[in-house]
C-alpha positions as CSV (number, residue, x, y, z in Angstrom):
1,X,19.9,5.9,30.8
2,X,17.7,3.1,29.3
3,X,18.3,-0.3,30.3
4,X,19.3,-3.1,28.3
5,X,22.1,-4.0,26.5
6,X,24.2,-1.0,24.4
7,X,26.0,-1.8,21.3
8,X,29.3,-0.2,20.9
9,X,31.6,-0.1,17.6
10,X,34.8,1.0,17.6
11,X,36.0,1.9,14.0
12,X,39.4,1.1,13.5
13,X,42.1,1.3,10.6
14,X,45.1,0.4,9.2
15,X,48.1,2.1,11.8
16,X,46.0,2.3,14.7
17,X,47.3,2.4,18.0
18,X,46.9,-0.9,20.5
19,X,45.7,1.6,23.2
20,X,43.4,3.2,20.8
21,X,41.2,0.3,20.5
22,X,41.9,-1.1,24.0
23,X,41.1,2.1,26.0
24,X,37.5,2.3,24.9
25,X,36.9,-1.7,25.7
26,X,38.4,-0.7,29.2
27,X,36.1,1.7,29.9
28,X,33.0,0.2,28.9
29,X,34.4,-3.2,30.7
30,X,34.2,-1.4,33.9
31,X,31.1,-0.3,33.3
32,X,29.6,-3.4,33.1
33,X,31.3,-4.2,36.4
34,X,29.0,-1.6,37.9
35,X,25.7,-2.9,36.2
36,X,26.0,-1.7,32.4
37,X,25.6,-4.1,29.8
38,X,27.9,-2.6,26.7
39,X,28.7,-4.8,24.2
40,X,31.4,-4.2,22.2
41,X,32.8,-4.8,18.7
42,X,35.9,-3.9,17.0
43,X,35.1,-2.8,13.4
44,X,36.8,-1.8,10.1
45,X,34.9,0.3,7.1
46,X,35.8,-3.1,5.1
47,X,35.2,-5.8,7.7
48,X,38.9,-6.9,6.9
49,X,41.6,-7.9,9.7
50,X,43.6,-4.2,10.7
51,X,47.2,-3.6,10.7
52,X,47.8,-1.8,13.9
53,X,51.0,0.6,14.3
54,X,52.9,-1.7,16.2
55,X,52.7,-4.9,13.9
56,X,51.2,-7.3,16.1
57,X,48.0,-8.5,14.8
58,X,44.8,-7.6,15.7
59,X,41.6,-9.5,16.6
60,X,38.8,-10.2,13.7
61,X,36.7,-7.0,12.9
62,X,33.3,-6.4,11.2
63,X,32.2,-4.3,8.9
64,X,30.2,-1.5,10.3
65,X,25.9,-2.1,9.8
66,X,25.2,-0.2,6.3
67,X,23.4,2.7,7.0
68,X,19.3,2.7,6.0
69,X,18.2,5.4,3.9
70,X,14.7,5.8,4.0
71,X,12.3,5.3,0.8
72,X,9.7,7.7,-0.2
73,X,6.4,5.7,-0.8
């Protein structure tokens, strides 16, 4: 594994479930207790807040990086 720090998204939508965007920040969380450096961001396909399953709120999200298509010279 390269070192460094490692960007995680987790895409998440409208219904999700709490543990469904907490289980993955857990796991990379104890990673980083063992040396990784993950970083981790919480994203929608809009950027927009999410409504998760339960109804509590959820924290701010981003919208995912557009993807690059390349150009032909």
């Amino acid at each position: 594994m390269s070192s460094g720090t490692h960007r995680v998204a987790v895409l998440v939508h409208d219904g999700v479930k709490l543990l469904d965007m907490a289980d993955p920040a857990e796991v990379f969380g104890e990673a980083n207790l063992l040396g990784a450096d993950y970083r981790i961001t919480l994203v929608s396909t809009t950027g927009a807040d999410v409504a998760p399953r339960s109804g509590c709120g959820s924290p701010s999200t981003a919208a995912p990086p557009r993807s690059r298509t390349p150009t032909r010279s």
